[in-house]
C-alpha positions in Angstrom: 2.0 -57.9 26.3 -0.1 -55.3 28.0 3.0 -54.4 30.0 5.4 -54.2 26.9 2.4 -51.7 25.5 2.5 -49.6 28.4 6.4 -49.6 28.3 6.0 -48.5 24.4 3.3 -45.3 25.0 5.1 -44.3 28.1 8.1 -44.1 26.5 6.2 -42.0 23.4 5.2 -39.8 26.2 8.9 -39.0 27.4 10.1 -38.7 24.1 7.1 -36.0 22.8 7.4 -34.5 26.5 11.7 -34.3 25.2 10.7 -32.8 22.2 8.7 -30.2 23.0 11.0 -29.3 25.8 14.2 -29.0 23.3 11.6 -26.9 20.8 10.4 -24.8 23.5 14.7 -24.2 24.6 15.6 -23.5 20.5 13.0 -20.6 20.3 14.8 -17.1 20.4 13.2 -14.3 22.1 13.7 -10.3 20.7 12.4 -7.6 22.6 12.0 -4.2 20.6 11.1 -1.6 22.8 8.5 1.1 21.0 6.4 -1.5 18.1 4.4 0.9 16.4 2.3 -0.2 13.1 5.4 1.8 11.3 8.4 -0.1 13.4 6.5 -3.6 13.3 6.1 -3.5 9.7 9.9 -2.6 9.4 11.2 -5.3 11.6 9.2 -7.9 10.1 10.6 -7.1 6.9 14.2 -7.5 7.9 12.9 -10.6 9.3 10.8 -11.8 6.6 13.5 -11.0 4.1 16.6 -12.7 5.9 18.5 -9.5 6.7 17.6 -10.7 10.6 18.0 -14.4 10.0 17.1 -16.1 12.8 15.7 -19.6 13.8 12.5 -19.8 15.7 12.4 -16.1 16.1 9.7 -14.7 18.6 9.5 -10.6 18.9 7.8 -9.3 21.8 7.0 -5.7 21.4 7.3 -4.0 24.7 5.8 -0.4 25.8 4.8 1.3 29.3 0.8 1.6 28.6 0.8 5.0 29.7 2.9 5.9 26.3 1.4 8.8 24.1 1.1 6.6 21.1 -2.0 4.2 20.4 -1.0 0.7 20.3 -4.0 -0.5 19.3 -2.7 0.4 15.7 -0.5 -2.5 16.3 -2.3 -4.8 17.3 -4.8 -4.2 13.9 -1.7 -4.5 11.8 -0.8 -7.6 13.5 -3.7 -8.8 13.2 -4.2 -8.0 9.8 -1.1 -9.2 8.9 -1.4 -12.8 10.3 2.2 -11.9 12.2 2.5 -15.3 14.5 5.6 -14.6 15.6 5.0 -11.3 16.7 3.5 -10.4 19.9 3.0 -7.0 22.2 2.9 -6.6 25.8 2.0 -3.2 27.4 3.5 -2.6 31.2 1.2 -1.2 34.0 2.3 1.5 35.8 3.4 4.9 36.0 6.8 6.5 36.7 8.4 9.9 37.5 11.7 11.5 37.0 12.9 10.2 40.4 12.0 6.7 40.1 14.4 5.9 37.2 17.4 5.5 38.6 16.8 2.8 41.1 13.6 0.1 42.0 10.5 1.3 41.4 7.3 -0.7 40.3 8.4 -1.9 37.0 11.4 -3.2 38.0 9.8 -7.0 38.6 8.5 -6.6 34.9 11.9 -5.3 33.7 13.3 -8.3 35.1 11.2 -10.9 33.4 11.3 -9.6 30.2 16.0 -10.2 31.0 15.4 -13.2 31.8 12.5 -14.3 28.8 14.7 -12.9 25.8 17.7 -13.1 24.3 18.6 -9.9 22.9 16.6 -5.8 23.3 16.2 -3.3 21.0 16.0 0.4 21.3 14.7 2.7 18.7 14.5 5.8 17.3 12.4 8.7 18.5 11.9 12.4 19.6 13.8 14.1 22.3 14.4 13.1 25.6 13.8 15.8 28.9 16.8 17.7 29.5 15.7 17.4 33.4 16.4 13.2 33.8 20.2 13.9 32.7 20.3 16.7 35.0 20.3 20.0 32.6 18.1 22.6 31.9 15.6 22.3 28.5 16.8 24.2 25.7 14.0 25.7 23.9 15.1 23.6 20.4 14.2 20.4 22.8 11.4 18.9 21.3 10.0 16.2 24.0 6.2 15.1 22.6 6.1 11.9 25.1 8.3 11.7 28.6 6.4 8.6 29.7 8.0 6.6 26.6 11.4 8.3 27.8 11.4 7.8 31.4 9.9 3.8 31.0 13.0 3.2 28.4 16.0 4.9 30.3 14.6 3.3 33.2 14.9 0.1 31.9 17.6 0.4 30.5 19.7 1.6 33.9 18.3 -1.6 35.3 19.8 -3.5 32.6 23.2 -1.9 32.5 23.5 0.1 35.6 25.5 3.5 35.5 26.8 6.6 37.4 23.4 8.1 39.1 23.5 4.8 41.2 26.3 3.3 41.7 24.8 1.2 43.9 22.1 -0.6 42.1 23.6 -4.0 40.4 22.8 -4.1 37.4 20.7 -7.3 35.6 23.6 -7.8 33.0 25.9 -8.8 36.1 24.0 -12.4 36.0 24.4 -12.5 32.2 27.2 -10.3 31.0 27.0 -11.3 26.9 23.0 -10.4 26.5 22.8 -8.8 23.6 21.5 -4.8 23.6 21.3 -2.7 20.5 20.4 0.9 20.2 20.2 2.8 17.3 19.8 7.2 17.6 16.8 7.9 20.3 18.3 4.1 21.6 21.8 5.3 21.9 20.7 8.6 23.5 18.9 6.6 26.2 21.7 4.6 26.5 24.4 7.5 27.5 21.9 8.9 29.6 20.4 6.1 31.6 24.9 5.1 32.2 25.1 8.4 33.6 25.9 11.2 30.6 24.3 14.1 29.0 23.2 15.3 25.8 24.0 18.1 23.3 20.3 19.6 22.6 21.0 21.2 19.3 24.0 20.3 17.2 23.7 23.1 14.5 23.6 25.8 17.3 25.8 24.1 19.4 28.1 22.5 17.4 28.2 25.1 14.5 26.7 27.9 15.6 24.0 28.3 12.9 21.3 29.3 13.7 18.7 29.0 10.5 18.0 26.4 8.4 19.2 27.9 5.3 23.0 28.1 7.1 22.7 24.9 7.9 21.7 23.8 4.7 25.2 25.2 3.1 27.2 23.6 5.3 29.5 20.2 4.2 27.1 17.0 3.9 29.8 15.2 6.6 28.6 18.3 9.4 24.6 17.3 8.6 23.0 15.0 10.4 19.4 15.2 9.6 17.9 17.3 6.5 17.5 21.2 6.6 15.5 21.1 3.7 12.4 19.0 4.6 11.3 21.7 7.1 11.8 24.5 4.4 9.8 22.4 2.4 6.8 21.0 4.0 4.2 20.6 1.1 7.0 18.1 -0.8 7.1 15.3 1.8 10.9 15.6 1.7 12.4 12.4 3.5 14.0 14.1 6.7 17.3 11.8 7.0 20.4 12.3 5.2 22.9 10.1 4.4 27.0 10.8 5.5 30.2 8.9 6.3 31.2 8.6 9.7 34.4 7.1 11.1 35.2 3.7 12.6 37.4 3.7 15.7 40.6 1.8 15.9 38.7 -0.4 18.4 35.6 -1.8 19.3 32.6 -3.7 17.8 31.9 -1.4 14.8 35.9 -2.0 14.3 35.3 -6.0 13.9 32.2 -5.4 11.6 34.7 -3.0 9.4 37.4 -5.3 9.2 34.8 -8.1 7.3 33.3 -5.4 4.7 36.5 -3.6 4.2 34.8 0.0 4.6 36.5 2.2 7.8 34.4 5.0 6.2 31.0 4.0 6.0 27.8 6.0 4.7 25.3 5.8 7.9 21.6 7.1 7.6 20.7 10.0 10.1 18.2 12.1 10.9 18.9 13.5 14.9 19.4 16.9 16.0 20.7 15.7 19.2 24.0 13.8 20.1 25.8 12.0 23.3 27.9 15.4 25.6 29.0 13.9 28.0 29.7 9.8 28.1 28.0 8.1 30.9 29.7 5.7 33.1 31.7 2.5 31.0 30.9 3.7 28.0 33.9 3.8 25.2 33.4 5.8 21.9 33.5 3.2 18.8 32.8 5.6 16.0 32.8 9.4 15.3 31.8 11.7 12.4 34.4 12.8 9.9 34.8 15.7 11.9 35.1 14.3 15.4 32.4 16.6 16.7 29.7 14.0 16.7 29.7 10.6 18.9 28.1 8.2 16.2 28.5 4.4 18.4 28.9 3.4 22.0 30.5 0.3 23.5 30.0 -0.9 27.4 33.5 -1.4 28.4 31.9 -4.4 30.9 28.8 -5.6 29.2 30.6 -5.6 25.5 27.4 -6.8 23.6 26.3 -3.8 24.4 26.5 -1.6 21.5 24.6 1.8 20.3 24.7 3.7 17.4 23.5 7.2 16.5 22.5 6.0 12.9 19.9 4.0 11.5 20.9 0.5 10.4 17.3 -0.8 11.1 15.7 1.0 8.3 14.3 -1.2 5.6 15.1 1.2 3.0 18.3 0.5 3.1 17.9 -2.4 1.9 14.8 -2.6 -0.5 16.4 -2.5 -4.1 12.8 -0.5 -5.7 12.6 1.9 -2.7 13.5 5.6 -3.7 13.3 8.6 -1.6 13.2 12.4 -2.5 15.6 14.7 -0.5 15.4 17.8 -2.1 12.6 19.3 -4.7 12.7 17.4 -8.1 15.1 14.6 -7.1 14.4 11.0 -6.0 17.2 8.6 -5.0 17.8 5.0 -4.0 19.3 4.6 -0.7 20.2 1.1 -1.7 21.7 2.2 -4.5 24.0 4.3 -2.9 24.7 2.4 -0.6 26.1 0.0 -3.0 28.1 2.8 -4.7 29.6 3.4 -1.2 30.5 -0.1 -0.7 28.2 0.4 2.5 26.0 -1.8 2.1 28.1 -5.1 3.4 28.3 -3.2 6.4 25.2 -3.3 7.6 24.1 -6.2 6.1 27.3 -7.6 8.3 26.1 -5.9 11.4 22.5 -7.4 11.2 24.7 -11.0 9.7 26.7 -10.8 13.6 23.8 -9.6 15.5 21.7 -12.8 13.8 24.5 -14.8 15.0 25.0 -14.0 18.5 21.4 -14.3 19.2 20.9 -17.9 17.6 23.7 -18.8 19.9 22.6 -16.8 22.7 20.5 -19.0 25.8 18.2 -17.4 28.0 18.6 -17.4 31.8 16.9 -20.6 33.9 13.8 -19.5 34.9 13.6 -19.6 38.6 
């Protein structure tokens, strides 16, 4: 009998040992690159309201500790917040311009968090220094933190590789479907980490206006943040606007098109800077009506990686009581027209496929 009972609790013991083994295997890991109190408390709303719906979600909020902004804003909101499932991990160390492009000292830290998660995310932000894509600063450039820039395009060349070391292998050659999104700043730092360059100023550049009232007069479809906020400062104008851009004939937006039916969707931006040049394996996916603007990236290898030069992320968009003002005297819903649009499936069908791949997703064997 005593044996039988030892049989029995052993047996318990493998099973519970099983179980927490296949609950520890289901868990799915994001990393968002950049959790401020503001991006935190946007995330967990897309989480907490099903537009991310994902089983045993973890978030890890990742940033180089040397960063301008306080994190410790964060971690109060966390904690405030009684956020479980969302954690933040600072990274120790310090990086120049020349140590971007290849090994340096985050690169063992840059590795762990590829092999802990499932799928990254890169968000919005000012601009980056003209010097790491190897161009001179135009004086609209507005960079108010390099370390943030130079930790993100770092790790992002380590994850995807491109043309300023041709060398390096990339991470994503051990795992070829991880998952990357990057939405405006993101995208940026995606072109330039592959190898390209950016176009500093669009209205100057692009359009040759050179004040904000010109720009102000020009066709919504050539705007891609608001003139009007600036000339406005007292009014707390919101500083995005909100225009169609087009879907290529191929490509990942093409496949998220197809389901809502929309080829022409309205996209939320507020950038002043776009992709020049395309960095290495890199295929354009989406334009604005006027083909001047590059508004989503592919990787022609890695093809789950996708960036876009809007703002899908924004909770917003999706809030049916949130209402912005965009010009003096006039509030709008940006779900609201949205729906109008027919938009609205589309990125609820982008965030429905990136919720997907994820849960499906399985991390690397840890060593």
């Amino acid at each position: 009998m005593r044996t039988s009972g030892f049989r029995f609790k052993w047996l318990l013991l493998v099973v519970f040992i099983v179980l927490i083994s296949v609950q520890g295997q289901s868990q799915h890991r994001i990393v968002l690159l950049h959790p401020t109190a503001s991006n935190i408390e946007n995330m967990v709303w897309l989480v907490e309201d099903r537009i991310i719906d994902i089983p045993d979600l973890e978030i890890l909020g990742v940033y180089a500790s040397n960063e301008a902004y306080d994190y410790s804003a964060s971690e109060k909101y966390l904690n405030q917040h009684h956020i479980s499932y969302f954690r933040l991990r600072g990274l120790e160390g310090q990086l120049k311009p020349e140590d971007i492009y290849r090994e340096n000292k985050f690169t063992p830290a840059f590795r762990a968090l590829f092999k802990e998660s499932d799928a990254i995310l890169f968000l919005g932000g000012p601009d980056i220094p003209a010097a790491i894509y190897g161009e001179k600063q135009n004086q609209l450039t507005v960079v108010t933190d390099p370390n943030r820039h130079y930790f993100e395009t770092s790790l992002f060349f380590h994850l995807t590789g491109g043309s300023r070391n041709p060398l390096f292998e990339p991470f994503l050659a051990d795992k070829p479907d991880f998952i990357i999104r990057a939405f405006c700043l993101g995208m940026q730092t995606m072109n330039v980490a592959a190898g390209g360059t950016l176009i500093q100023d669009i209205p100057s550049e692009l359009y040759h206006k050179n004040t904000l009232e010109e720009i102000a007069d020009q066709p919504i479809e050539n705007l891609h943040r608001s003139s009007l906020a600036p000339l406005y400062p007292s009014l707390d104008l919101f500083p995005g606007i909100f225009h169609q851009i087009r879907i290529g004939e191929t490509g990942y937006l093409k496949e998220i098109a197809d389901k809502s039916g929309n080829f022409f969707p309205e996209v939320l931006s507020a950038h002043h800077q776009a992709v020049g040049r395309k960095g290495a394996d890199l295929t354009v996916i989406a334009t604005s009506m006027d083909n001047k603007i590059i508004e989503g990236l592919q990787h022609t290898v890695f093809k789950n990686v996708v960036g876009v030069q809007f703002h899908p992320e924004a909770a917003a968009l999706y809030k049916t009581e949130a209402t912005l003002v965009s010009c003096p005297d006039s509030t709008f819903s940006p779900n609201k027209l949205l729906l109008k649009s027919k938009s609205l499936s589309f990125y609820q069908l982008f965030w429905k496929d990136f919720s997907i791949k994820v849960a499906e997703n399985h991390r690397m064997p840890k060593n």
